[in-house]
Backbone and ligand atoms as CSV (ligand in chain L), in Angstrom:
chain,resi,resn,atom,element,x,y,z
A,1,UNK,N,N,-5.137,33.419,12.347
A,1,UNK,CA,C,-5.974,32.834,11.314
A,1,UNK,C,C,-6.181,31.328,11.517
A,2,UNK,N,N,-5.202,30.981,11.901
A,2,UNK,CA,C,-5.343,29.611,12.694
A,2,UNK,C,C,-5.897,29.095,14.020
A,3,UNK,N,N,-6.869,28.064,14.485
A,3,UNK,CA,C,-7.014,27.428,15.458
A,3,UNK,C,C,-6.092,27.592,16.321
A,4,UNK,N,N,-6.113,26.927,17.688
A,4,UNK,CA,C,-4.449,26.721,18.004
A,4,UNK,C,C,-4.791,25.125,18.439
A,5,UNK,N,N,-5.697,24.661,17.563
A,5,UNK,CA,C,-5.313,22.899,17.180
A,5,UNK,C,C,-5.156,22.711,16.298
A,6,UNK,N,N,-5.139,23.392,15.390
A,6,UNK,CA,C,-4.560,23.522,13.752
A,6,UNK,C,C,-2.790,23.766,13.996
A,7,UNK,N,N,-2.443,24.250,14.974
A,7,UNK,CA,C,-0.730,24.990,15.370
A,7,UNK,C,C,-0.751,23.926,15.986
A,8,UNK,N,N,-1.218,23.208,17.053
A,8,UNK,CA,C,-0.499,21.957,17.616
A,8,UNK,C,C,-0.171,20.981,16.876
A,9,UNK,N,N,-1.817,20.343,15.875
A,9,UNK,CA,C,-1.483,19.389,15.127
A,9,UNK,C,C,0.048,19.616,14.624
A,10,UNK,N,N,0.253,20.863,13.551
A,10,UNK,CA,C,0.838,21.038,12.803
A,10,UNK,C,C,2.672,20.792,13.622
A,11,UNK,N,N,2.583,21.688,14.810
A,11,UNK,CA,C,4.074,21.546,15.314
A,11,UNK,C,C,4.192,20.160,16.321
A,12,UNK,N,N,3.568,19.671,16.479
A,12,UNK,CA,C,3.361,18.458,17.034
A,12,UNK,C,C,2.817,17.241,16.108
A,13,UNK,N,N,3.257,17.025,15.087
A,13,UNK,CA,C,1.872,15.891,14.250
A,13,UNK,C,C,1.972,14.309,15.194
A,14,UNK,N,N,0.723,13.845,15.170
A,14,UNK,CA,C,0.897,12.679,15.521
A,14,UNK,C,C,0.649,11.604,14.816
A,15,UNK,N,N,1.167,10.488,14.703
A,15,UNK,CA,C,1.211,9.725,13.996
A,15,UNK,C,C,2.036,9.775,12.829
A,16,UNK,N,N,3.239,10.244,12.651
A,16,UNK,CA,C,3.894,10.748,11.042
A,16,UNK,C,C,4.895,9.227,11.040
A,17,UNK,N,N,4.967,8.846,9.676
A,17,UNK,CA,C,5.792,8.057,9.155
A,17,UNK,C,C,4.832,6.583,8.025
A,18,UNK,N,N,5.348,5.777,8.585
A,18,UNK,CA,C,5.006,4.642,7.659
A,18,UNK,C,C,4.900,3.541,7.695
A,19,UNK,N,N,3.598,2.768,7.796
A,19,UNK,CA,C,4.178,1.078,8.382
A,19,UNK,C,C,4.377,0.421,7.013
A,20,UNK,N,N,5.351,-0.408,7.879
A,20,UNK,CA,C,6.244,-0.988,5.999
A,20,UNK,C,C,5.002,-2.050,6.004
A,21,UNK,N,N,4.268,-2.766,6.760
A,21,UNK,CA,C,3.255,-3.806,6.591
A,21,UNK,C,C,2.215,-3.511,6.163
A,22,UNK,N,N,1.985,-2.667,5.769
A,22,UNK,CA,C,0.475,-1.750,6.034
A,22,UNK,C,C,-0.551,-2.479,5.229
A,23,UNK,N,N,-1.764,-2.861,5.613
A,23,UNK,CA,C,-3.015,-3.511,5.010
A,23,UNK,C,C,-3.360,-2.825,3.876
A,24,UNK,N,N,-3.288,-1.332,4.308
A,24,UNK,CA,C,-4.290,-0.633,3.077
A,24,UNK,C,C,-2.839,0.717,2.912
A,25,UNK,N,N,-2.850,1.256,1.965
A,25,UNK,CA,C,-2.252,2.273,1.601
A,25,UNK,C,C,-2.967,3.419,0.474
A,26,UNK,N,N,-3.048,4.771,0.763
A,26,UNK,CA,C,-4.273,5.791,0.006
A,26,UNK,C,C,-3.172,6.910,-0.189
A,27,UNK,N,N,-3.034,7.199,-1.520
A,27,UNK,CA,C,-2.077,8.015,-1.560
A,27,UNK,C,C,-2.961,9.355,-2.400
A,28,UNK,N,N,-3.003,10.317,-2.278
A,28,UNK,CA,C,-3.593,11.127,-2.889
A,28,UNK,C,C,-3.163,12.792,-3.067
A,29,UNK,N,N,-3.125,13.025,-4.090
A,29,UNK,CA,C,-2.629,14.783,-4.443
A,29,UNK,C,C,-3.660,15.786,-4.474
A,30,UNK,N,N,-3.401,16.965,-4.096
A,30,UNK,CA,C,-4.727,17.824,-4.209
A,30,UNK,C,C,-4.446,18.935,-5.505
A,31,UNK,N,N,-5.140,18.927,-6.444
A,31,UNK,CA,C,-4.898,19.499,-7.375
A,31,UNK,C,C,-4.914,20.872,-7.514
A,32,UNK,N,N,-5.240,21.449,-6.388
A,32,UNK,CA,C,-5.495,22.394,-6.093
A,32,UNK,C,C,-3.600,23.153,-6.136
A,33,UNK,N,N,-2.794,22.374,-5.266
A,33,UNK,CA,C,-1.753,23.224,-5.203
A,33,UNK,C,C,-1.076,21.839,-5.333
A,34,UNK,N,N,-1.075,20.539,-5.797
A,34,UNK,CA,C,0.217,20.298,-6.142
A,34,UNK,C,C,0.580,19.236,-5.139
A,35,UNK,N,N,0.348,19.106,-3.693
A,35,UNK,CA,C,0.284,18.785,-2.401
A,35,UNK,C,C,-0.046,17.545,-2.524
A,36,UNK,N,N,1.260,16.126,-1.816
A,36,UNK,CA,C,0.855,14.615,-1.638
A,36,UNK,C,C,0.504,14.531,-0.442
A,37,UNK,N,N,-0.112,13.503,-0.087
A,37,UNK,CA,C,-0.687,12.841,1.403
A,37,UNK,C,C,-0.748,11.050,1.201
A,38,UNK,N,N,0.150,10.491,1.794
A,38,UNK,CA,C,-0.108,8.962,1.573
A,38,UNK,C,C,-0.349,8.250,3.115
A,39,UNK,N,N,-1.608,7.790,3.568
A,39,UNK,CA,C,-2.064,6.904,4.526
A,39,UNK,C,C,-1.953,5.601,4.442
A,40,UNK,N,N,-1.597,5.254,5.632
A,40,UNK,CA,C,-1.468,3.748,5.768
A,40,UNK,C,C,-1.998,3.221,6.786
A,41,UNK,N,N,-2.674,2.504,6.617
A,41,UNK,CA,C,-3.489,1.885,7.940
A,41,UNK,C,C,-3.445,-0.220,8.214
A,42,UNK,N,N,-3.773,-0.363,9.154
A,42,UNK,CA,C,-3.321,-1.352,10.111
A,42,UNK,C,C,-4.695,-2.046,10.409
A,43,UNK,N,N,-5.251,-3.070,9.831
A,43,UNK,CA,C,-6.267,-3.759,10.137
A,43,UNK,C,C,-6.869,-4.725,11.095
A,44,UNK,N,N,-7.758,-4.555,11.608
A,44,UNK,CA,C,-8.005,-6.307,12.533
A,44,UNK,C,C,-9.510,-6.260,12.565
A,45,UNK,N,N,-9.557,-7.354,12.412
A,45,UNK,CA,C,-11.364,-7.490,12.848
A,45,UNK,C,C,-12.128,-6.639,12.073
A,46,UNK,N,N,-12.260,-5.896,10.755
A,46,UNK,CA,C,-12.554,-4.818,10.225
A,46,UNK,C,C,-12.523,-3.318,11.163
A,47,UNK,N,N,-11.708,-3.375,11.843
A,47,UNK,CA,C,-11.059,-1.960,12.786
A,47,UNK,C,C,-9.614,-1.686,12.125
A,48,UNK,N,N,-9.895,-0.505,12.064
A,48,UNK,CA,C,-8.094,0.380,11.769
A,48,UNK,C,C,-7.811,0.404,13.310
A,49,UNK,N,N,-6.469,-0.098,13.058
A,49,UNK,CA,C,-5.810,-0.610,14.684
A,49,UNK,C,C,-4.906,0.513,14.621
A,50,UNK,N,N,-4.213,0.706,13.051
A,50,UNK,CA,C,-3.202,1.787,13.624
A,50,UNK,C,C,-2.907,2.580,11.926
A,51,UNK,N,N,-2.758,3.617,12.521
A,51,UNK,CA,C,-2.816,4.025,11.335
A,51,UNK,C,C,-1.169,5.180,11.528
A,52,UNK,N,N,-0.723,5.418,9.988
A,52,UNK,CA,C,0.147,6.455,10.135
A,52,UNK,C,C,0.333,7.509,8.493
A,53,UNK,N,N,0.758,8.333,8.602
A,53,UNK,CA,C,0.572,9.324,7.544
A,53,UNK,C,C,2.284,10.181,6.777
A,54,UNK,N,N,2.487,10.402,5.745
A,54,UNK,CA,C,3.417,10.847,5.237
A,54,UNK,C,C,2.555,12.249,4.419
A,55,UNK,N,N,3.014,13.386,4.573
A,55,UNK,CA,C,2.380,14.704,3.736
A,55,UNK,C,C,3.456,15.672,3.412
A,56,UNK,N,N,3.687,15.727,1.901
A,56,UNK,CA,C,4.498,16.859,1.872
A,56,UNK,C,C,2.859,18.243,1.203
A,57,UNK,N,N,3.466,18.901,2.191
A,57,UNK,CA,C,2.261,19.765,2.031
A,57,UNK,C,C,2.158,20.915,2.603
A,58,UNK,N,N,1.002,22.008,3.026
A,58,UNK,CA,C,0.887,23.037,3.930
A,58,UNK,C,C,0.858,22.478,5.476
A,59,UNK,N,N,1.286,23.501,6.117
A,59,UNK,CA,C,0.538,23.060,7.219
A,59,UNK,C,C,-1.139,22.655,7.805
A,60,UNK,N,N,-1.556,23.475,7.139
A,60,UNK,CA,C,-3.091,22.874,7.452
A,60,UNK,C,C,-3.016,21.139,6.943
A,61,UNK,N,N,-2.325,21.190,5.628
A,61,UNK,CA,C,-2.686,19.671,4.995
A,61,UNK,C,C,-2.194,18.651,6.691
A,62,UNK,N,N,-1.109,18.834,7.074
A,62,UNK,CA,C,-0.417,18.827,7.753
A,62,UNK,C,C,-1.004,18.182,9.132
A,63,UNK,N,N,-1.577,19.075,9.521
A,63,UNK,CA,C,-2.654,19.452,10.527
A,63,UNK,C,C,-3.966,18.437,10.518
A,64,UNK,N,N,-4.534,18.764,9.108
A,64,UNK,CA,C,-5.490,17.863,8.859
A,64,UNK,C,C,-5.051,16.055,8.845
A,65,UNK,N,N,-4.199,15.534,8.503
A,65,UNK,CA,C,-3.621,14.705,8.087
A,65,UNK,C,C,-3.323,13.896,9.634
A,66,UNK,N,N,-2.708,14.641,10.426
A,66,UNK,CA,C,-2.528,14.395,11.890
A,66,UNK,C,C,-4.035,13.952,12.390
A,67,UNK,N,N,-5.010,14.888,12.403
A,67,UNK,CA,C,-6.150,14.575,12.964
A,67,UNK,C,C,-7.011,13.651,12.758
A,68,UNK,N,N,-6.508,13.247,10.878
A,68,UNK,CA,C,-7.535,12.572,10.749
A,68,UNK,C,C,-7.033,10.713,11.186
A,69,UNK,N,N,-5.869,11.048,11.422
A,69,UNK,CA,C,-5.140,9.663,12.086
A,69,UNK,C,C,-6.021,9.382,13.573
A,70,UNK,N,N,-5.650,10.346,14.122
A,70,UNK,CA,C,-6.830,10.635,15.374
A,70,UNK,C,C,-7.900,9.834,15.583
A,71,UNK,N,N,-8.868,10.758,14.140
A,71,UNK,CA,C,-10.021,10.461,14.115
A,71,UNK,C,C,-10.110,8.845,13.974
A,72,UNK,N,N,-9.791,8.376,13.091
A,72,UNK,CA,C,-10.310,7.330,12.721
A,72,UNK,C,C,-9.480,6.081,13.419
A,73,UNK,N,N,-8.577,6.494,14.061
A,73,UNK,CA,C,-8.151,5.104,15.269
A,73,UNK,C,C,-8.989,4.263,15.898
A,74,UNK,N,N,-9.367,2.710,15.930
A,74,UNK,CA,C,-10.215,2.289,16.855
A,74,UNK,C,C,-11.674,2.574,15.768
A,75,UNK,N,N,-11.750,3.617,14.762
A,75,UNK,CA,C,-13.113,2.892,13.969
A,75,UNK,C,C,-12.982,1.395,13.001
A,76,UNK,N,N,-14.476,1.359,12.799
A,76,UNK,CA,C,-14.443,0.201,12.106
A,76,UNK,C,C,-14.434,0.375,10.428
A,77,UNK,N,N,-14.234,0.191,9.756
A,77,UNK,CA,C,-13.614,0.958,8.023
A,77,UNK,C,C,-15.084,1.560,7.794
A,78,UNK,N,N,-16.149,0.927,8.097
A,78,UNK,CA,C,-17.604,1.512,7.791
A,78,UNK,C,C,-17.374,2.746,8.534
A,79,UNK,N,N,-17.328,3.009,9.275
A,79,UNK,CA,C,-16.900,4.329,10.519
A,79,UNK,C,C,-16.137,5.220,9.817
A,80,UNK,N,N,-14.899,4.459,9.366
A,80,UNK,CA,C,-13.654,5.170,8.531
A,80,UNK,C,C,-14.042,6.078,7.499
A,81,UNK,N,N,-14.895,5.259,6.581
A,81,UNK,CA,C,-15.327,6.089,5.035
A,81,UNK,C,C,-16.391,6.907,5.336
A,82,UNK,N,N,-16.829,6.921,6.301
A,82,UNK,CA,C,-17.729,8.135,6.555
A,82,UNK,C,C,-16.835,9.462,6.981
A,83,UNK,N,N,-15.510,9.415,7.736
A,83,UNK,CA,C,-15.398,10.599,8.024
A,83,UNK,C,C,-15.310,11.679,6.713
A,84,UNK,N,N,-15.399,12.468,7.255
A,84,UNK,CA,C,-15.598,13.834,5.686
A,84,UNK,C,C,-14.730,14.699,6.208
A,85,UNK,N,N,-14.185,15.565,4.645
A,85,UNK,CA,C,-13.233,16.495,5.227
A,85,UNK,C,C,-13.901,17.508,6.594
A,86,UNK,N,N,-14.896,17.780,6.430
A,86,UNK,CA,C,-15.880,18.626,7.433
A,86,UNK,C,C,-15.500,18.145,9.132
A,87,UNK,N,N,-15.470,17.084,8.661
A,87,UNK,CA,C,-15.543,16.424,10.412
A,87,UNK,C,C,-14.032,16.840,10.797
A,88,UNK,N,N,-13.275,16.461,9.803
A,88,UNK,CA,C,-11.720,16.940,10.314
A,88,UNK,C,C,-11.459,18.392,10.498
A,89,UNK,N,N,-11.693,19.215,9.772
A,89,UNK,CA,C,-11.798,20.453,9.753
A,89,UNK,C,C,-12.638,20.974,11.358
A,90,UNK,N,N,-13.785,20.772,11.153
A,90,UNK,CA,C,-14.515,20.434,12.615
A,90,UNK,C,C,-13.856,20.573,14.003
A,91,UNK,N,N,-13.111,19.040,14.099
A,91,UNK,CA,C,-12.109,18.451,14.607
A,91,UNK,C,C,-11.177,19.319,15.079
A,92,UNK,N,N,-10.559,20.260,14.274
A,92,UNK,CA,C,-9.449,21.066,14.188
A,92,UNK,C,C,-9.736,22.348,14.997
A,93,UNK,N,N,-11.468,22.933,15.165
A,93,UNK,CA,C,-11.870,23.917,15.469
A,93,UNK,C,C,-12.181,24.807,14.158
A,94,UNK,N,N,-11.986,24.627,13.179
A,94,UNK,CA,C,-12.149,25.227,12.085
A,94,UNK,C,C,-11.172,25.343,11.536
A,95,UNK,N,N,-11.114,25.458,9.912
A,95,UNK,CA,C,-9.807,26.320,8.958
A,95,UNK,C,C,-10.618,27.671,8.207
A,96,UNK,N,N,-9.082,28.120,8.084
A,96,UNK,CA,C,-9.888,29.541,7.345
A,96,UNK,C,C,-10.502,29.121,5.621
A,97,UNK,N,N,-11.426,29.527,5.091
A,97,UNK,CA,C,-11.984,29.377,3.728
A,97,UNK,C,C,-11.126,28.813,2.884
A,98,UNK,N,N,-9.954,29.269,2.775
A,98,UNK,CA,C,-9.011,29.342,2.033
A,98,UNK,C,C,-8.350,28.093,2.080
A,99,UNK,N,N,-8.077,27.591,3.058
A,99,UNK,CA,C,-7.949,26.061,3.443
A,99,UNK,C,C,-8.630,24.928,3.709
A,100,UNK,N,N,-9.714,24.942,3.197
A,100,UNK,CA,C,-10.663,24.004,2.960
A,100,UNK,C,C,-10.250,22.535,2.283
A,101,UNK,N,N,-9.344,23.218,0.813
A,101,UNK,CA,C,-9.527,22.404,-0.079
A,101,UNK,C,C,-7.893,21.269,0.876
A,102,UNK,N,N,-7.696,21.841,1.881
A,102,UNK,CA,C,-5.748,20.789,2.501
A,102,UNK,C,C,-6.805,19.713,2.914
A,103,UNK,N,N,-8.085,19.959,3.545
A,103,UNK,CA,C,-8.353,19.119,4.421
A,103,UNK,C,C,-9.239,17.732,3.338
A,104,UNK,N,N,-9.722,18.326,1.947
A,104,UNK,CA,C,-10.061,16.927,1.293
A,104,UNK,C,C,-9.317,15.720,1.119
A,105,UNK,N,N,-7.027,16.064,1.305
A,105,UNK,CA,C,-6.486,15.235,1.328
A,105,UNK,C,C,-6.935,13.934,2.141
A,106,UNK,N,N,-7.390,14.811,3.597
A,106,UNK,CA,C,-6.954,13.780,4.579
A,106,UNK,C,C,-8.147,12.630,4.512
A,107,UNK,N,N,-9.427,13.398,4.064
A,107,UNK,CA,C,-10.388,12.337,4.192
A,107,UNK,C,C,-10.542,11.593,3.300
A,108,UNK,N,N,-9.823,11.991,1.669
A,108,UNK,CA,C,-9.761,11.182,0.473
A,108,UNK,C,C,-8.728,10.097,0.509
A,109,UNK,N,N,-7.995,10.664,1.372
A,109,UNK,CA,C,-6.318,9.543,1.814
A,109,UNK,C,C,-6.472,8.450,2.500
A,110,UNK,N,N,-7.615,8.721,3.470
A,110,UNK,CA,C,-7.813,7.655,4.174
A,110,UNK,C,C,-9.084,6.645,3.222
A,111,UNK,N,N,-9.900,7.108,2.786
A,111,UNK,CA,C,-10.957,6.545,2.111
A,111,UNK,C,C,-9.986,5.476,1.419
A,112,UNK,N,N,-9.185,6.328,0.698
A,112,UNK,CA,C,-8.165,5.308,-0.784
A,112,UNK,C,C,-7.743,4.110,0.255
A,113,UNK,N,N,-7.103,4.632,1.118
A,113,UNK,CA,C,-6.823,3.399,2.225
A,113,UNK,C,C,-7.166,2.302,2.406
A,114,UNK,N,N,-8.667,2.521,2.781
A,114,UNK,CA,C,-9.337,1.501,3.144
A,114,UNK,C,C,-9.922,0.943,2.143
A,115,UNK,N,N,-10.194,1.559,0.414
A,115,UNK,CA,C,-10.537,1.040,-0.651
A,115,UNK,C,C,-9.337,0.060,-0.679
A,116,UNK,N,N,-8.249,0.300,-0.730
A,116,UNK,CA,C,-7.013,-0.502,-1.127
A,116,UNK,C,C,-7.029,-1.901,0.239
A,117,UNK,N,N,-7.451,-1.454,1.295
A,117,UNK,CA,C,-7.457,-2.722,1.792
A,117,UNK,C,C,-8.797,-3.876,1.587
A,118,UNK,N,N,-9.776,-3.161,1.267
A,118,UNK,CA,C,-10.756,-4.080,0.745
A,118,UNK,C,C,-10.365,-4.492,-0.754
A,119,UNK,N,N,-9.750,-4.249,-1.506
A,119,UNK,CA,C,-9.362,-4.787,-2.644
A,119,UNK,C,C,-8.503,-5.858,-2.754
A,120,UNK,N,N,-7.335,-5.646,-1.644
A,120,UNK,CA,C,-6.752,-6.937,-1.355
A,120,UNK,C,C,-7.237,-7.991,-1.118
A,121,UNK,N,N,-8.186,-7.468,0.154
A,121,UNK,CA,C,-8.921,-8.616,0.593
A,121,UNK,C,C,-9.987,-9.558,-0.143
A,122,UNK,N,N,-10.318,-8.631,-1.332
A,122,UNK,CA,C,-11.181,-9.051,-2.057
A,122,UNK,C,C,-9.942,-9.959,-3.095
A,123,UNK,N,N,-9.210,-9.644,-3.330
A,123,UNK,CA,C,-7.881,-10.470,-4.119
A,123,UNK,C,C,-7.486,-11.810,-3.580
A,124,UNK,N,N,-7.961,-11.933,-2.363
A,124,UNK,CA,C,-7.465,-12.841,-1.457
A,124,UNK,C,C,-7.988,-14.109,-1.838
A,125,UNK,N,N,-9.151,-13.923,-2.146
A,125,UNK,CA,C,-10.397,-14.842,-1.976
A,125,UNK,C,C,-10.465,-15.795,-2.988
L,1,FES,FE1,FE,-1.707,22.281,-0.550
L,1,FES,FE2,FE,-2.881,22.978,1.622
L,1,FES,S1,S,-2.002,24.289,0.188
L,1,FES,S2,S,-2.739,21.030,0.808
């Protein structure tokens, strides 16, 4: 029922943990089942330089959450808030129907992210 980049992400995640410095931080629950996802990302030049992820969740969330670290490495935050859960899902090779709703974490987690680092920055000023 799974990809088998949905099984790698998942038994392999990349990027898992936490930068204690982090520019932006997006923490978000899916109401669906209950499920946290908190992103943290790493700024320069308006580019996410580095990003890393904490999920207690399914594996797909899991999965998704990994990829979307992936994805958005090396974009520029305009780049960033465009990705959609679709693209990650995409990304993954597909999820089954049923797992649709793991993958809104990852793209709402990162969005909050980068809202939270433009807010600082806007605090700054
Ligand atoms: Fe909760 Fe997938 S079942 S995020």
């Amino acid at each position: 029922m799974y990809s088998e980049r949905v099984i790698d992400h998942f038994k392999n995640p990349r990027n898992v943990g936490e930068i204690p410095e982090a520019d932006g931080v997006g923490t978000v629950g899916n109401p669906v089942c209950g499920d946290l996802m908190t992103i943290y990302i790493k700024v320069k030049d308006d580019r996410i330089v580095d990003l890393k992820f904490k999920t207690f969740g399914c594996g797909a969330a899991i999965a998704t959450s990994s990829m979307i670290t992936e994805l958005a490495k090396g974009k520029t935050l305009e780049e960033g808030m465009k990705i959609t859960r679709g693209d990650v899902a995409e990304s993954l090779g597909g999820l089954p129907p049923i797992k649709m709703h793991c993958s809104n974490l990852a793209a709402d987690a990162l969005h909050e992210a980068i809202n939270d680092y433009l807010k600082k920055k806007e605090g700054q000023k």
